[in-house]
C-alpha positions in Angstrom: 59.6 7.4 -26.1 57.4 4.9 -24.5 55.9 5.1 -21.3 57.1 2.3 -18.4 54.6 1.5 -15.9 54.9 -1.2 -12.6 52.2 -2.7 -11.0 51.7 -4.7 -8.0 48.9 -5.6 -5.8 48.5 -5.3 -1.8 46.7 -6.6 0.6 44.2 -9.3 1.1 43.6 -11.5 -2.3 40.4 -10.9 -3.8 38.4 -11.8 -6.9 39.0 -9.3 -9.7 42.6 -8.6 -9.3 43.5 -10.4 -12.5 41.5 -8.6 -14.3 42.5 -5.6 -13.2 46.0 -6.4 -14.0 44.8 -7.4 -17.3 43.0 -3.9 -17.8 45.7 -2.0 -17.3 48.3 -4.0 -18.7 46.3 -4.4 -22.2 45.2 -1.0 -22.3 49.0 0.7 -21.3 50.2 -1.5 -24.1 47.4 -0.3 -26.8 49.3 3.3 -26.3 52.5 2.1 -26.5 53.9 1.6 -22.7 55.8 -1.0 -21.6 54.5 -2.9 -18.4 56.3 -4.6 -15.4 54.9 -6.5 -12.3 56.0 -6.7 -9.0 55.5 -9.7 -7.3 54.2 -9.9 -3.4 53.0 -6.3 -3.3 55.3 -4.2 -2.0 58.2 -6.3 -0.4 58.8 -7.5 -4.5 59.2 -3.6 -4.7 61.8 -3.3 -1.7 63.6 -6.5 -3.2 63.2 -5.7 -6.7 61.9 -8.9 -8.0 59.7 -8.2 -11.5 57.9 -10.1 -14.1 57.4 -8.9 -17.9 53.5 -8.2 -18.0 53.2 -8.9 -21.4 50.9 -10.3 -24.1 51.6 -13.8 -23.2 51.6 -13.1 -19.6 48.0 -11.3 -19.6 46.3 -13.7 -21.6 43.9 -16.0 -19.8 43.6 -14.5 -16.2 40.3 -12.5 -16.8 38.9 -15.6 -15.3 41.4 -16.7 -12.6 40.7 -15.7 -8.7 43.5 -14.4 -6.8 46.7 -12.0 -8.6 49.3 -13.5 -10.8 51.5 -10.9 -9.2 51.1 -12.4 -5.7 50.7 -10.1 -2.6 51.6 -9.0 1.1 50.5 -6.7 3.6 54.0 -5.2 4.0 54.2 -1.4 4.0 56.9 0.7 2.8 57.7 2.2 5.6 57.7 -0.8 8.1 59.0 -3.7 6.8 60.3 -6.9 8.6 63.5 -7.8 7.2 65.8 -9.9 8.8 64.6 -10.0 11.9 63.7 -6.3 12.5 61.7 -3.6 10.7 62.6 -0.9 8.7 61.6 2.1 6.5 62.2 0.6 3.0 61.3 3.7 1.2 64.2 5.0 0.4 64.7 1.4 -1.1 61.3 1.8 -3.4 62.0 4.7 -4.5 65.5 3.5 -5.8 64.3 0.8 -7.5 61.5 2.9 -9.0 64.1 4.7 -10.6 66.7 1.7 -11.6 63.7 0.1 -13.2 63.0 3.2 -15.5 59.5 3.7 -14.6 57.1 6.5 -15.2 54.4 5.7 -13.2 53.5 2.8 -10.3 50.3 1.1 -10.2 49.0 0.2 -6.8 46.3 -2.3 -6.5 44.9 -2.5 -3.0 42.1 -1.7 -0.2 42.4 1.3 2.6 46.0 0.1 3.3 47.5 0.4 0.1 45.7 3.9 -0.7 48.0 5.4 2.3 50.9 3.4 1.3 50.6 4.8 -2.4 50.0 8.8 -0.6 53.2 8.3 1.5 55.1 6.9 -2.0 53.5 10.0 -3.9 55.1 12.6 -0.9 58.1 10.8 -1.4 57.9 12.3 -5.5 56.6 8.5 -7.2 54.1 9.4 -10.1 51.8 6.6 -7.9 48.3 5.7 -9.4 45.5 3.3 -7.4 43.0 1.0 -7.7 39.9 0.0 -5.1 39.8 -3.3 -4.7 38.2 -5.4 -1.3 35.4 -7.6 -0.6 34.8 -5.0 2.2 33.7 -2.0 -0.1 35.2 -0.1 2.5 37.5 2.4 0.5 36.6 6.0 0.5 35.6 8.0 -2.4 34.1 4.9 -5.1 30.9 3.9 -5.0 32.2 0.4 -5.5 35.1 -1.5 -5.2 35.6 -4.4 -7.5 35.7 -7.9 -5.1 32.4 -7.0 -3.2 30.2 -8.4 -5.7 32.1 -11.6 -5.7 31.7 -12.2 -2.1 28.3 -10.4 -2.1 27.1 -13.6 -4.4 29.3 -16.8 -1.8 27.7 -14.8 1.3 24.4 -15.0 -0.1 24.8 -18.8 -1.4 25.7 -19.8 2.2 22.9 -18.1 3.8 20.3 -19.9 0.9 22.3 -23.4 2.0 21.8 -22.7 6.0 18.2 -22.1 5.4 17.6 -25.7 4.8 19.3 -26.7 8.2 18.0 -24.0 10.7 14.7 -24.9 9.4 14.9 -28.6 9.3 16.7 -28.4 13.4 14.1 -25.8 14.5 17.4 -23.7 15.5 19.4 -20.5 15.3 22.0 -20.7 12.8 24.5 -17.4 13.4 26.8 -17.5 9.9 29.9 -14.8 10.7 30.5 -12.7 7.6 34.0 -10.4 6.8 33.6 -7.2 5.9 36.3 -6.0 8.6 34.9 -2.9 10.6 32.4 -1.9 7.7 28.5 -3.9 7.3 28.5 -4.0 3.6 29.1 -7.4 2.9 27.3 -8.5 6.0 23.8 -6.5 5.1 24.0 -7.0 1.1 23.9 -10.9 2.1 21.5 -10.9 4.7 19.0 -8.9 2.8 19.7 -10.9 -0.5 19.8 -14.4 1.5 16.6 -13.6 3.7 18.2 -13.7 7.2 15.9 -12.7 10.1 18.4 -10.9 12.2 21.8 -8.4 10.5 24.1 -7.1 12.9 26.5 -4.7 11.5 29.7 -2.7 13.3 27.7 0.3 12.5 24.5 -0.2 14.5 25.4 -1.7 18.0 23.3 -4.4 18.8 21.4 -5.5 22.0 21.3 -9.0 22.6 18.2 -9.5 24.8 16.3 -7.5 21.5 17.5 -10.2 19.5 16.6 -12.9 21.3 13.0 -10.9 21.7 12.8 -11.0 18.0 12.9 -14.8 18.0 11.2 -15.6 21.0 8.5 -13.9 19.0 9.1 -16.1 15.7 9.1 -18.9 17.7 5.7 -17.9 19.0 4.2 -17.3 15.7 5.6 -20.9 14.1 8.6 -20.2 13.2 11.0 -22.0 15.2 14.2 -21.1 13.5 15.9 -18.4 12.6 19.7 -16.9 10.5 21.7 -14.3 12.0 23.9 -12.8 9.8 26.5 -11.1 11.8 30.0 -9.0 10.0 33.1 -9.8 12.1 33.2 -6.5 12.6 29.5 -6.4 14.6 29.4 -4.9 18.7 27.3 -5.0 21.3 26.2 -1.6 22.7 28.4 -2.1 25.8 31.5 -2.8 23.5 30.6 -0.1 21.1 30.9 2.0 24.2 34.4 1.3 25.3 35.9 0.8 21.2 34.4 4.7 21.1 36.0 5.9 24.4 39.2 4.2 23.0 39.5 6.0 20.0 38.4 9.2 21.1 41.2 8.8 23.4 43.7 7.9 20.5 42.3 10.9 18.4 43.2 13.3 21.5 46.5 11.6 22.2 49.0 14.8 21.7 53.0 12.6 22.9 53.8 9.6 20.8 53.7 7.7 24.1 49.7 8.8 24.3 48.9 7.7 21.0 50.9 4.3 21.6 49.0 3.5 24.7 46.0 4.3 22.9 46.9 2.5 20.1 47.5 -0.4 22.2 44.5 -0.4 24.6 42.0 0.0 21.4 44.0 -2.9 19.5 43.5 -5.1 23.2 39.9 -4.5 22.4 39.7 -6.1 19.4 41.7 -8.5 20.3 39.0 -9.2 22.8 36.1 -9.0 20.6 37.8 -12.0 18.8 35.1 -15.0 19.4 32.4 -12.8 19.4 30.6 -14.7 17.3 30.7 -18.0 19.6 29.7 -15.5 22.7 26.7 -14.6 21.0 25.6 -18.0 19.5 25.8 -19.2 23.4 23.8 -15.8 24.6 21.1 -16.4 21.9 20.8 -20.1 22.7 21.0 -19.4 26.6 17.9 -16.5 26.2 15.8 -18.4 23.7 15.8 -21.7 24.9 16.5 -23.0 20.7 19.6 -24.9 19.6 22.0 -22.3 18.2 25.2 -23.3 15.7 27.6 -21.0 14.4 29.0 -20.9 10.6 31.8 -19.0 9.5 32.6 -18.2 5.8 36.2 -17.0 6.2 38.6 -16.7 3.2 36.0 -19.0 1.3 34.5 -15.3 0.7 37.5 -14.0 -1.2 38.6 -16.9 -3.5 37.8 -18.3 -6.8 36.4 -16.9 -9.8 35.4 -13.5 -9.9 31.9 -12.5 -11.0 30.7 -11.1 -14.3 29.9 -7.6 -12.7 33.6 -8.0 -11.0 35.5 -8.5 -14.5 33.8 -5.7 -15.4 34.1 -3.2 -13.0 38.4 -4.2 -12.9 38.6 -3.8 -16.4 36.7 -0.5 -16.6 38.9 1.2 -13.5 41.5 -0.9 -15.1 41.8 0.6 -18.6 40.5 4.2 -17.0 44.1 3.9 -15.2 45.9 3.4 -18.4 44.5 6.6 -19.8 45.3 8.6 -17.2 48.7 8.0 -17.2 48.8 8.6 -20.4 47.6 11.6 -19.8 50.2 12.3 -17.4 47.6 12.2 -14.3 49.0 11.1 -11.3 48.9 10.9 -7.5 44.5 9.6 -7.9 42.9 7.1 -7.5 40.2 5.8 -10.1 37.0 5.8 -8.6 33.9 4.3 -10.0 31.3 7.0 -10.8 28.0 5.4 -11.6 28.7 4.1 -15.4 32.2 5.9 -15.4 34.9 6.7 -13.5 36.4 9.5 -11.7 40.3 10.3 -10.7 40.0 11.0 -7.0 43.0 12.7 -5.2 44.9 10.2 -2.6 44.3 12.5 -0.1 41.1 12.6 -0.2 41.1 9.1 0.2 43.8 7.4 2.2 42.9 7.3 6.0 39.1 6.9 5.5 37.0 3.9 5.9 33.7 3.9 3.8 30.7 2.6 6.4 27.1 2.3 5.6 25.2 5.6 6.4 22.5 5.1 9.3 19.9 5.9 6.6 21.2 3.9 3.8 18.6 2.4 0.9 19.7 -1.0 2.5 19.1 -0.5 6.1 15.5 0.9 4.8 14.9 -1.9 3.2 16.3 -4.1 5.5 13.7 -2.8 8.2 11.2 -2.6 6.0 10.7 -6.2 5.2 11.2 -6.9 9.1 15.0 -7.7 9.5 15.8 -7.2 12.9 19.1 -5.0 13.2 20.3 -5.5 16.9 18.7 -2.7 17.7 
């Protein structure tokens, strides 16, 4: 008898997803499985609304940006409906069953991986795939999305050069990336910028505006500051750890809700950032300073070549291993290949970039300030 596999995606959009789909959906029906979408992540699960993935349906999306299936960042086991939330998951896991299926495919970033674990406790033969233009998940070296941005990040930075240099000012462009300096650092580096602030090296403000003080000095009156959203000062980076060292030690439920709460008024706080430090840099250095933020503009449109690849290798990987009969993983990419990585060694952990990293080197190395 044939195999019957769902799939859905979750999460924040990003380029790649289709072809994902596509990966898996082809390659499941190569050995004989029947495929079914959910539509709008997980709540499509909860209310059961499906689409047929098949030849007709696949065809054509290698090439389109965003997912066919549509998404949300609803969780299984805290979804608003009707006014108040509840724990669907006995609802999933019903209409897991209703629809017949052997496995569920689970498309996502960090979120999703723990919403597939807690599926896979409740018995679902649950499957996942990295995707985010964070590269944030744990366990793969890449996650298909990055690239895509990696390239509009670096475009924007080429197109600001022209302006800073032509205004004699500071241009700071904000970056997403979340709590993890990928994106922000791949583009700087690629793009040229003269000053990379990432969450994972606290930055000083009076050494940035040192930095181009000193470039202004040596006839270069301008200067890009590529900052990740995610990017604190060394007095923030303070209180955010006091916060969640305070959350990790929180023993009640009413501990770990006031420390849930005061570390989520933090970032609430850090919102603006960006517009804080334009006005510090411009206040210190005496140079015009404008600030440029990329937003969802990172995340849309058509995903790149190195994208379409990497979703249709994880993609196709994913159909074998159910075949197989291998569940409860995620499929990570491993250099040229791929590797079927536990859940739990995954969901819960946020991939950051190592203080020694090959990029910060390099980054240093040409003269990048880092905050620092």
């Amino acid at each position: 008898m044939s195999k019957y596999i769902g799939i859905l995606t979750s999460g924040g959009d990003c380029p790649g997803l289709n072809a994902a789909i596509r990966g898996v959906g082809k390659a499941a029906q190569g050995l004989g499985m029947q495929v079914l979408g959910f539509r709008d992540g997980f709540r499509g699960l909860v209310e059961n609304r499906t689409i047929p993935l098949d030849r007709a349906m696949l065809s054509g999306i290698l090439t389109v940006g965003g997912t066919i299936l549509g998404t949300s960042r609803d969780k299984p086991h805290r979804m608003p409906v009707g006014g108040k939330v509840i724990d669907a998951t006995d609802i999933i896991v019903e209409n897991y069953h209703k629809n017949h299926l052997d496995a569920l495919v689970c498309i996502g970033g960090g979120g999703t991986q723990k919403n597939a674990l807690h599926l896979k406790e409740q018995g679902l033969n649950v499957i996942t795939l990295p995707k985010t233009i964070d590269n944030d998940v744990a366990m793969t070296d890449v996650t298909f999305g990055f690239d895509t941005a990696l390239g509009i990040a670096t475009e924007a930075i080429d197109r600001l050069h022209s302006t800073a240099h032509s205004h004699h000012r500071i241009v700071v462009v904000e970056i997403m990336g979340h709590r993890a300096g990928w994106l922000a650092l791949g583009a700087g580096i690629a793009g040229g910028a003269d000053v990379i602030l990432i969450p994972e090296i606290p930055y000083d403000v009076e050494s940035i505006a040192k930095g181009i003080r000193q470039r202004s000095r040596t006839g270069k009156p301008f200067s890009i500051v590529a900052v990740a959203e995610g990017a604190l000062s060394k007095q923030d980076a303070i209180k955010v750890r006091a916060a969640e060292v305070k959350k990790e030690k929180a023993r009640s439920k009413l501990e770990k809700k006031k420390a849930k709460t005061s570390l989520a008024e933090l970032y609430a706080q850090h919102a603006g950032n960006t517009f804080r430090l334009s006005e510090q840099l411009e206040h210190l250095t005496h140079l015009e300073s404008r600030v440029t933020i990329l937003g969802y503009v990172q995340r849309g449109g058509t995903p790149s070549a190195v994208d379409r690849l990497l979703a249709t290798r994880l993609g196709t990987a994913c159909a074998d291993l159910i075949n197989e009969g291998t569940y409860g993983v995620m499929v990570a990419a491993r250099g040229d290949g791929t590797k079927a990585v536990p859940l739990q060694e995954v969901a819960g952990k946020r991939k950051m970039v190592p203080a020694y990293h090959p990029w910060i080197e390099s980054a240093r190395h040409v003269g990048t300030s880092l905050g620092d």
